[in-house]
LUMZATOR-769903 format. One record per residue (C-alpha): x, y, z; residue in one letter. Coordinates in steps of 0.02 Angstrom, whole numbers, padded with zeros to 5 digits, always signed. Example, Ala and Ser with C-alpha at 12.3 -4.5 7.8 and 13.67 -1.06 7.14 Angstrom:
REM residues 2
+00615-00225+00390A
+00684-00053+00357S
REM end
This chain:
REM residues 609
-01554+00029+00329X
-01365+00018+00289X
-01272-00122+00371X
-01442-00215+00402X
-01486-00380+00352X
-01641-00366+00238X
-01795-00482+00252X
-01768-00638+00133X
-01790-00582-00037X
-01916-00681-00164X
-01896-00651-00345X
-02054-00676-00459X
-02028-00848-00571X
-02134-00847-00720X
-02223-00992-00666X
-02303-01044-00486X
-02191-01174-00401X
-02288-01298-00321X
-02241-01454-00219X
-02200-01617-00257X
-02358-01712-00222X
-02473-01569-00310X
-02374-01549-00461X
-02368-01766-00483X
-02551-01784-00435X
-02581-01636-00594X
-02465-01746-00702X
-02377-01607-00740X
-02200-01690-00717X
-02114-01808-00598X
-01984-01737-00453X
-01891-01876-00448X
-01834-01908-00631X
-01749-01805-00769X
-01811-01882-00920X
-01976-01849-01023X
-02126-01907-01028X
-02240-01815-00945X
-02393-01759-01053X
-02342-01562-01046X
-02158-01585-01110X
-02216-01722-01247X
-02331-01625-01336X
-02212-01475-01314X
-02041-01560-01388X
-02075-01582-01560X
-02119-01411-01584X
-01951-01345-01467X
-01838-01449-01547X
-01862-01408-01699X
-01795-01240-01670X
-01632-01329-01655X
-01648-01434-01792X
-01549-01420-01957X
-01342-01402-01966X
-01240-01406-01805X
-01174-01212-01834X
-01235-01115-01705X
-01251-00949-01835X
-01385-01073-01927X
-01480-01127-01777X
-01492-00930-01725X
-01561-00895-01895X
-01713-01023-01864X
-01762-00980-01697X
-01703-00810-01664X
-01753-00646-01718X
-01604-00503-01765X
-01638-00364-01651X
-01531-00203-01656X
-01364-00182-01586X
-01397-00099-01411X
-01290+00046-01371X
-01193-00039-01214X
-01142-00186-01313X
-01029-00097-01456X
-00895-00222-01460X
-00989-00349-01542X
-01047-00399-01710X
-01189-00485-01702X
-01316-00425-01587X
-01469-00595-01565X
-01584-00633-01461X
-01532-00799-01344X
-01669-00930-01413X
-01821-00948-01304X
-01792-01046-01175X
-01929-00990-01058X
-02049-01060-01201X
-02014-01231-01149X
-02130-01313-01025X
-02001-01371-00901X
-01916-01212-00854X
-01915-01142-00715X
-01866-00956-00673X
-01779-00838-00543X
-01844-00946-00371X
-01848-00892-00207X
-01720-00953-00086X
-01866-01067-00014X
-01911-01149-00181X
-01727-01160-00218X
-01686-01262-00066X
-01835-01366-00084X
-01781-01409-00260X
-01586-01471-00209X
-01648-01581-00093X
-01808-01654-00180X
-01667-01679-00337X
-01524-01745-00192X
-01398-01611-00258X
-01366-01573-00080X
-01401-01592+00112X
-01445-01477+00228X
-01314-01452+00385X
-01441-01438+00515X
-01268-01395+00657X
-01225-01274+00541X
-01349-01142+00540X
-01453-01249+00408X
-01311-01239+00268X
-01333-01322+00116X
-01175-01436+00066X
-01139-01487-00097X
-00997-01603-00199X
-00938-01527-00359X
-00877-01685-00408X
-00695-01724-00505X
-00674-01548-00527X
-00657-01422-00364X
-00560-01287-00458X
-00566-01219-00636X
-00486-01283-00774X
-00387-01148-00844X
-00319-01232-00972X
-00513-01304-01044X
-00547-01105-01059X
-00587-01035-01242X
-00620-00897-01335X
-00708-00895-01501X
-00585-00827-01624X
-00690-00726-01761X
-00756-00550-01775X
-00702-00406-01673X
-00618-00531-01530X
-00475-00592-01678X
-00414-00406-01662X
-00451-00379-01495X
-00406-00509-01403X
-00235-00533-01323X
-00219-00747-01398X
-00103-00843-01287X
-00080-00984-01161X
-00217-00886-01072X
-00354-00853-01199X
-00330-00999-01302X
-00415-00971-01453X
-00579-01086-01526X
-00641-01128-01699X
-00829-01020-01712X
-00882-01198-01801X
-00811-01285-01649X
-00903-01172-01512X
-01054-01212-01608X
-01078-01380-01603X
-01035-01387-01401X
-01157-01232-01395X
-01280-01367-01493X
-01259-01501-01367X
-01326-01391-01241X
-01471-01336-01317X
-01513-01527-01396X
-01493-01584-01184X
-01597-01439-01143X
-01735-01471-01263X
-01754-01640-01198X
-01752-01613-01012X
-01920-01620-00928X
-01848-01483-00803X
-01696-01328-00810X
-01662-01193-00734X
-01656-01010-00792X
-01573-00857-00698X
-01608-00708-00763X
-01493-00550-00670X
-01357-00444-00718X
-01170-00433-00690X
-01153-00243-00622X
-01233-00138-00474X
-01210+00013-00591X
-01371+00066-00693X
-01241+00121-00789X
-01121-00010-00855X
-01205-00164-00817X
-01270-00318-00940X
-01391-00418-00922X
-01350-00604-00892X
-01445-00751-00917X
-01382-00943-00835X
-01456-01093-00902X
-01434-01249-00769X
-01460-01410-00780X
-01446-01455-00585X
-01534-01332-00467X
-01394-01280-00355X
-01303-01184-00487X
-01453-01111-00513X
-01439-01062-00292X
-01260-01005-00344X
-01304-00894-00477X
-01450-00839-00373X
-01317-00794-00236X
-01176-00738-00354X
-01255-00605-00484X
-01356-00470-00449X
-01544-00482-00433X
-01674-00414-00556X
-01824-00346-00502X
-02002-00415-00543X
-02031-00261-00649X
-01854-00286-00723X
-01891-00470-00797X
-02051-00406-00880X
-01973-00369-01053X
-01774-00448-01008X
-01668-00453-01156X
-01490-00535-01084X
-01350-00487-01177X
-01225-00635-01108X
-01332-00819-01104X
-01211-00946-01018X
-01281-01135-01036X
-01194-01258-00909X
-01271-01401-00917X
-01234-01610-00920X
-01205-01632-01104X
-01052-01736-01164X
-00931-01702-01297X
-00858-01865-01379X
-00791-01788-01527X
-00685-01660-01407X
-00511-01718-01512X
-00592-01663-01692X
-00639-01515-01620X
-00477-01464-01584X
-00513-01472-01370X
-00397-01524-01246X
-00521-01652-01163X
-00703-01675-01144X
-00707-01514-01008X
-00768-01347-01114X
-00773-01180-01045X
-00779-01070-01181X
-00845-00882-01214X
-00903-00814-01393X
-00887-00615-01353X
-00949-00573-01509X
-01120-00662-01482X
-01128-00633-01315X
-01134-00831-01268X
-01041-00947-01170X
-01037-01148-01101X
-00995-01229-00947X
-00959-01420-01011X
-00896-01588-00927X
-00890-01464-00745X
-00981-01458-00609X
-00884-01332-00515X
-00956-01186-00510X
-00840-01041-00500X
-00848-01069-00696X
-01016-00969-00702X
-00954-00827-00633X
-00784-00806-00690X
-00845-00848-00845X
-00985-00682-00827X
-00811-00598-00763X
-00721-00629-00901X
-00831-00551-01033X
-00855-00401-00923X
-00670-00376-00920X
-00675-00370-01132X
-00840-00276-01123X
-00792-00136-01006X
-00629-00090-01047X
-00659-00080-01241X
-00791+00074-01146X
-00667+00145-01066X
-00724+00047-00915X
-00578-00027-00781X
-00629-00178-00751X
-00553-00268-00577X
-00513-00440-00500X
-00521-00334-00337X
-00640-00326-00176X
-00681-00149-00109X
-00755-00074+00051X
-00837+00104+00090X
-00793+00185+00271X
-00915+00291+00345X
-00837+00447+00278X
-00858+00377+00108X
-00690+00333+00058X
-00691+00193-00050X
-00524+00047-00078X
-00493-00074-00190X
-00395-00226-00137X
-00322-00307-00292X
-00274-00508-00293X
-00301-00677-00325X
-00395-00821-00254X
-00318-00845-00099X
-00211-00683-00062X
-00357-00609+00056X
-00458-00511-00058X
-00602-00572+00034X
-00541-00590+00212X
-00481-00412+00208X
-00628-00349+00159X
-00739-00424+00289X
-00696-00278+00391X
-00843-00237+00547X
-00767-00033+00528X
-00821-00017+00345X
-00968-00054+00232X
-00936-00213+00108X
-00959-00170-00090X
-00899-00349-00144X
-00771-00475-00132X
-00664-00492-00286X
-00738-00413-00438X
-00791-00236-00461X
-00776-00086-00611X
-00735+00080-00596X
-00850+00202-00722X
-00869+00388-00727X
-00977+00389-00549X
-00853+00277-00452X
-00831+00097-00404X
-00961-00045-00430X
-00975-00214-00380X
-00992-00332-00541X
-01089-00480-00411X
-01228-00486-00296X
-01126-00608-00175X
-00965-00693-00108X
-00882-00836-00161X
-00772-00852+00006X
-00609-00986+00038X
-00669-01094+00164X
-00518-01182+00232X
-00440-01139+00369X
-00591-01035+00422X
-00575-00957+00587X
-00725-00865+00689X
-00607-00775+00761X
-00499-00713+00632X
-00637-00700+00522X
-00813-00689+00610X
-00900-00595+00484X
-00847-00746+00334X
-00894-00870+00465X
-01049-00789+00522X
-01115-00776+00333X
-01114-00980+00315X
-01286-00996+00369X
-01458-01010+00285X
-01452-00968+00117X
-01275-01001+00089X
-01210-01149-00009X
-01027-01237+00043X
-00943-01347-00102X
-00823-01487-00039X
-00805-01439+00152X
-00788-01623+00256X
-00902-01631+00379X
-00876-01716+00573X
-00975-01881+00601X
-01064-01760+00730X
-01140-01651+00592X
-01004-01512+00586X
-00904-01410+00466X
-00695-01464+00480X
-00626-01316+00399X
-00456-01371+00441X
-00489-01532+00327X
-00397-01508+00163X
-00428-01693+00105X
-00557-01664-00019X
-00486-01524-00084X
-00397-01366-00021X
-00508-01263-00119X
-00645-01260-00001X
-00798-01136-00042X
-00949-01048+00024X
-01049-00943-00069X
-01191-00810+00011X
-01284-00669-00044X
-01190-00512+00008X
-01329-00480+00128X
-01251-00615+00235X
-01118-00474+00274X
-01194-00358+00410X
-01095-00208+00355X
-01133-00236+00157X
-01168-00081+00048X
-01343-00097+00006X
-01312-00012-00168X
-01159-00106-00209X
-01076+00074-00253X
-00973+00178-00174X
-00886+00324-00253X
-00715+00363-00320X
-00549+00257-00242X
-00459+00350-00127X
-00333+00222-00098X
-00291+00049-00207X
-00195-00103-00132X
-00111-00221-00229X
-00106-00412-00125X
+00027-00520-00166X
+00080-00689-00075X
+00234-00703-00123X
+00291-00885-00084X
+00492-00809-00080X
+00459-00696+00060X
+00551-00573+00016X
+00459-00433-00016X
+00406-00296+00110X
+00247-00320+00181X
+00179-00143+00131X
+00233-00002+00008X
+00205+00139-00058X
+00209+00159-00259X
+00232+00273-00360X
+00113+00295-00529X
+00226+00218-00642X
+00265+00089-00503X
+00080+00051-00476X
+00073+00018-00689X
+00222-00114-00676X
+00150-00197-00514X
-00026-00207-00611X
+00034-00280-00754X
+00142-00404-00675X
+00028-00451-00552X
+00171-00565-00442X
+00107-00660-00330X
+00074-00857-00289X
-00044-00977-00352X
-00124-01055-00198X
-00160-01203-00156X
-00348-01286-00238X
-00386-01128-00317X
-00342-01222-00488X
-00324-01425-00534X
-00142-01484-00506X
-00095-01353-00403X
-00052-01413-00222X
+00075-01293-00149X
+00115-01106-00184X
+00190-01071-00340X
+00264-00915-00399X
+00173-00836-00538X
+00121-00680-00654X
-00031-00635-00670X
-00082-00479-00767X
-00196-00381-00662X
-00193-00506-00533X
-00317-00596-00627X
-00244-00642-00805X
-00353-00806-00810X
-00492-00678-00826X
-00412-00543-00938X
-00448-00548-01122X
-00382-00391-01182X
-00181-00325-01181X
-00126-00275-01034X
-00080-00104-01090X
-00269-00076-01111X
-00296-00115-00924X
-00139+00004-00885X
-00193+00154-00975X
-00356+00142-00899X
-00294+00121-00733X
-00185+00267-00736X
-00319+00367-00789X
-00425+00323-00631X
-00279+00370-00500X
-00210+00511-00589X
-00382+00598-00618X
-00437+00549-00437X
-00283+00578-00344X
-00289+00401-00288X
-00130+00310-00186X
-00068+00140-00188X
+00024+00025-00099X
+00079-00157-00118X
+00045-00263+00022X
+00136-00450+00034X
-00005-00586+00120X
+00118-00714+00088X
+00279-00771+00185X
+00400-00701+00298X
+00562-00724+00364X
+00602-00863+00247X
+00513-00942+00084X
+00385-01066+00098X
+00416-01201+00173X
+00562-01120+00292X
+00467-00950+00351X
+00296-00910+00400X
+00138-00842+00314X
+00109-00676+00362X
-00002-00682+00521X
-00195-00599+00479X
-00184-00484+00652X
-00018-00387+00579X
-00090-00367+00405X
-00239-00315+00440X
-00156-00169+00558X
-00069-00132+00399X
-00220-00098+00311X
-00291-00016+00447X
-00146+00095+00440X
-00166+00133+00235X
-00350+00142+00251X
-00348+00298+00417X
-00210+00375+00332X
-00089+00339+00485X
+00029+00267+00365X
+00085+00436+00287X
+00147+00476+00452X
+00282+00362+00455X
+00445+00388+00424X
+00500+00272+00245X
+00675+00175+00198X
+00751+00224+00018X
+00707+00119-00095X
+00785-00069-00095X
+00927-00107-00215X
+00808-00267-00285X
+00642-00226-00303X
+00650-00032-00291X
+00526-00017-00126X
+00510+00089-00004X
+00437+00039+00170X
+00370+00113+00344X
+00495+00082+00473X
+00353+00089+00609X
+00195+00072+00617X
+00055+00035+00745X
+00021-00157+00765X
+00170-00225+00678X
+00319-00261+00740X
+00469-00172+00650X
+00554-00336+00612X
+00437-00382+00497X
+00410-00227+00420X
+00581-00256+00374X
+00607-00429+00265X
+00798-00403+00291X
+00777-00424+00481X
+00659-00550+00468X
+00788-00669+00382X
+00903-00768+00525X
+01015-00821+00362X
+01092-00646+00292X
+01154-00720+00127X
+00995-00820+00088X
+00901-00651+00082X
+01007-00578-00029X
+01038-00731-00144X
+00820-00757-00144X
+00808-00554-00156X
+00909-00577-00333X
+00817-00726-00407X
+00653-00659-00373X
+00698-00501-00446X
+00784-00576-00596X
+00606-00673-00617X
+00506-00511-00619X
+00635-00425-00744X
+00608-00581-00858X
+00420-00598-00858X
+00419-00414-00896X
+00543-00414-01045X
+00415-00467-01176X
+00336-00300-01138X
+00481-00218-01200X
+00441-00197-01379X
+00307-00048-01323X
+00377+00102-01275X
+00249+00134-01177X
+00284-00041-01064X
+00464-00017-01084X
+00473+00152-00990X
+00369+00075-00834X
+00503-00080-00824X
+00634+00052-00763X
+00542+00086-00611X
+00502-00106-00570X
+00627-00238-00497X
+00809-00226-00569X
+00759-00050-00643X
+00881+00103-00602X
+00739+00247-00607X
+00715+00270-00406X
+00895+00226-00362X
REM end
C-alpha cells in the first residue's frame, strides 16, 4: 500500500548463512579472523588465484578468466563488453544478506555498535576520510571515454595500464580473503534504463550501505545476473601510487569503457555510490537519458518535482515532505516514461538534525539504518549538534524508512524543476522564476556553496560552480546535459524556479541562513501553484531575476534581498562581485554559440533588461 512501511525485506544469498558457533564447529571458517586457512578456502585458492595470475594489465587478466560475451543493447557506449570475473566462485563470498544477517555480521566483525537509545541504529567510523576525495577521482582515458569525456580538474584522466594494476590489487586481496562481500542490484527503478551493478566489499557494512543505497534485485532476478558496472572497494594498498602517476595512496577511479571501478585507501562510503552515479551520468546521457544530482517527490495528483543541488543545499530535507510521496533523495533520470530514482535509499546530512524541522529524516534513523561519524552522549545518545568529528555527519536507510516513499520509485513527467543554491553572498532572491534559456545558464553554472564536511578541507561555505549542481559527478560536456534538459521542459511544458537555501540579509558570517519554515512555504508555494498568483519585480539589474513580492509564509523582506540588507552599499558592492564571478566562470563557454547565446540571459547579460 503506498506510503506504507513494508515488512523487512530478505534477499536470497547464494549460500545459507549460519552462525558463528555452527559455521566454526563445521570448520568451515573462523568469524573472528580475516586471513586463510580454513580447509574450504585452502583447497579453493590455488585454483582462484590463478585466474589472476600472469601480467598486472587488467585486459590480460580478463582474457584468462573471463569469457567475451556480446555487447548488450543498453550499454552502447562502451567498447569492450566482459563478463566481471567470478567472484561468487570463491568459497568465502557471501551474497545479497538480509538486514538480520547483515547486522549480525558488523558486529560479530566489530565494524560497528548497535545504539540501543536510538531505535537500535547501527554506528559506524569511516575512519581518516568522512568526505570524498575529489581530487583522488579518475577516469580511465582510452576508448570511447578519450572522445567523450569532458578531461579537466574534475575528471582527471588515468593511464588504462595504471587502472589495471590498482584493479589487480583488488582482486589479488580478494582472492586471499577467507570472507567478502558481494551486492548484486541495480542503479535505476526504471525497467527501462537501469544497469545492473555489482559491489565487492571487503568489510560488511559497505556491504549494509549498498544494501540500503541501490536498488534491490529480486530472487528470480539474481538467477542468471550479468552486472554491467562491478565496483571493488576493498583494503588493498597501493605503494607504487607516485609511478602510477596518483596523487596519493587514495584511488577512486572508473573505467567506463569496461564497465569497472575501485574504491582504494577509503573507507567512506559515499564513494560507492557516487561512484555508481557517476557512470550513470556518462551512460544515460550518451542515450539520450537526463541524468540528475536532484531529489524528487510525487503529490497525490501525480505531479512530479525535481529539486536540483548539492550536498548540503536541502535536496534531501525538502523532499522529506509528509504532503507528497518520496521518489529519492538526490539522484534520479528522466527517460521517455518520466522520472526515476537511480537508488533504493537515502544518504541523509545528519548534523544539525532536528525532529522537528525534520521528523520524517529523524524518524528514518532507526533499525536498519546505518549513521557514519555522529558523536554519541556518554548516556547512549545521538548529538547531532556535535560537529567535532566531522561536519559531514551521515545516515543512510532504505527509502522504506520514509512513510510517504513511492513504492515504484517512478513518478511521471516533471511538472515543475527547482534549482537549490546556498549562496554563501546572500544576495540572491530566495525564489525565481526562469525563463528556458535562464534555466540552461543556471544548470550549467550550477552556483552555489560548498558546505561544510561534504568534501576533505572544506570547513566553511565556499562559493563555487558546479555544472549541474553536481560537476564532481558529471563526465560528459555540459552542453550535453543542457540540450537534454531543454528537451525535457520544452516537450513537457515544465517550469522552473531558482530557490537560494543559503544566507540572507548579509553574507556568511554577517547574515543568516535562510530559516527551513520560510523555504519550505516557498516550495509549498511553487509546488500548489500559488506562486503564479503573485504579483513579480522586473528583473534585477545584477543577476537578471525576477521575484514574488508576496507570498504566503514569508515575510516580504526577505523575499526581497535588497530589504534584507541594513548596509545599502554593501548589497550593491556584493550584488556586483558575485555577478562579475558568475560572468567569469561562464566565459569559457563562450567559444560555442550555442553557450554563448544562454550567457546573455544570465548575470551581467542585457537580454531581459
Amino acid at each position: 500500500t503506498r506510503g506504507l512501511n513494508p515488512p523487512r525485506r530478505t534477499a536470497a544469498p547464494t549460500r545459507t548463512m549460519q552462525s558463528a558457533k555452527n559455521r566454526t564447529m563445521q570448520g568451515v571458517r573462523r568469524m573472528d579472523s580475516n586471513q586463510p586457512g580454513q580447509e574450504d578456502v585452502d583447497n579453493y585458492l590455488p585454483t582462484f588465484k590463478a585466474k589472476f595470475a600472469g601480467p598486472s594489465s587488467c585486459d590480460n587478466v580478463v582474457e584468462q578468466a573471463m569469457a567475451f560475451v556480446p555487447a548488450v543493447t543498453h550499454t552502447e557506449s562502451r567498447l569492450v563488453e566482459i563478463q566481471p570475473l567470478d567472484y561468487l566462485a570463491h568459497p568465502g563470498a557471501i551474497r545479497n544478506l538480509s538486514y538480520d544477517e547483515m547486522r549480525d555480521e558488523v558486529l560479530a566483525r566489530g565494524e560497528g555498535r548497535v545504539l540501543e537509545k536510538e531505535n537500535d541504529t547501527i554506528l559506524v567510523d569511516t575512519g581518516t576520510f568522512t568526505g570524498r576525495c575529489p581530487k583522488d577521482r579518475y577516469i580511465v582515458d582510452a576508448g570511447a571515454a578519450h572522445d567523450n569525456v569532458d578531461w579537466g580538474a574534475v575528471n582527471i584522466p588515468l593511464a588504462q595500464t595504471s587502472f589495471d594494476t590498482v584493479f589487480n590489487l583488488h582482486q589479488t586481496r580478494i582472492a586471499g580473503m577467507e570472507k567478502f562481500y558481494v551486492f548484486d542490484g541495480f542503479v535505476g527503478a526504471s525497467l527501462a534504463s537501469r544497469r545492473a551493478v555489482r559491489v565487492v566489499t571487503e568489510q560488511a557494512w559497505h556491504h549494509h550501505f549498498c544494501t540500503n543505497m541501490f536498488v534491490r534485485a529480486k530472487p528470480e532476478e539474481l538467477v542468471d545476473f550479468k552486472p554491467d558496472l562491478t565496483i571493488l572497494n576493498t583494503r588493498a594498498e597501493i605503494e607504487n601510487w607516485k609511478e602510477l602517476g596518483l596523487r596519493s595512496a587514495t584511488c577512486v577511479a572508473l573505467d567506463l569503457n569496461r564497465g569497472l571501478g575501485i574504491v582504494t585507501g577509503t573507507e567512506y562510503s559515499g564513494e560507492m555510490k557516487k561512484g555508481a552515479f557517476s557512470a550513470m551520468n556518462y551512460y544515460l546521457p550518451l542515450q539520450g537519458i537526463m541524468s540528475m544530482h536532484s531529489s524528487a517527490t510525487v503529490g497525490p495528483d501525480g505531479d512530479t518535482a525535481i529539486f536540483f543541488g548539492l550536498s548540503g543545499t536541502g535536496k534531501t530535507t525538502l523532499s522529506a515532505d509528509p504532503t507528497r510521496f518520496l521518489i529519492g533523495d538526490d539522484e534520479h533520470g528522466w527517460d521517455e516514461s518520466g522520472v526515476f530514482n537511480l537508488e533504493g535509499g537515502c544518504y541523509a546530512k545528519m548534523i544539525d538534525l532536528n525532529p522537528v524541522k525534520e521528523p520524517l529524516i529523524h524518524a528514518a534513523i532507526r533499525r536498519d539504518a546505518i549513521l557514519e561519524n555522529v558523536v554519541i552522549t556518554p548516556d547512549g545518545r545521538c548529538d547531532y549538534m556535535d560537529g567535532s568529528r566531522t561536519e559531514n555527519t551521515r545516515g543512510s536507510y532504505p527509502t522504506w524508512h520514509i512513510p510517504n516513499h513511492e513504492p515504484t520509485g517512478k513518478a511521471g513527467h516533471a511538472k515543475n524543476v527547482i534549482f537549490l543554491a546556498c549562496d554563501a553572498f546572500g544576495v540572491l532572491p530566495p525564489v525565481s522564476k526562469l525563463t528556458t534559456k535562464q534555466s540552461l545558464y543556471h544548470l550549467v553554472s550550477g552556483y552555489t556553496a560548498k558546505v561544510a564536511g561534504t568534501e576533505q578541507g572544506v570547513t566553511e561555505p565556499t562559493a563555487t560552480f558546479s555544472t549541474c549542481f553536481g560537476g564532481a559527478f558529471m563526465p560528459l560536456p555540459p552542453r550535453k546535459y543542457a540540450e537534454l534538459f531543454q528537451k525535457k521542459i520544452e516537450e513537457h511544458g515544465t517550469t522552473v524556479y531558482l530557490v537560494n537555501t543559503g544566507w540572507t540579509g548579509g553574507a556568511y558570517g554577517v547574515g543568516k541562513r535562510m530559516d527551513i519554515v520560510a523555504t519550505r512555504a516557498i516550495v509549498n508555494g511553487i509546488l500548489t501553484g500559488e506562486i503564479l498568483e503573485s504579483e513579480w519585480t522586473s528583473p534585477d539589474k545584477y543577476f537578471q531575476l525576477s521575484s514574488p513580492k508576496t507570498l504566503p509564509g514569508v515575510d516580504s523582506k526577505v523575499l526581497d534581498p535588497s530589504l534584507a540588507w541594513e548596509d545599502k552599499a554593501a548589497y550593491e558592492a556584493t550584488c556586483e562581485k558575485l555577478s562579475k564571478m558568475y560572468s567569469t566562470n561562464f566565459g569559457k563557454y563562450h567559444a560555442d554559440p550555442f553557450m554563448a547565446d544562454l550567457a546573455d540571459h544570465g548575470p551581467g547579460g542585457k537580454a531581459l533588461q
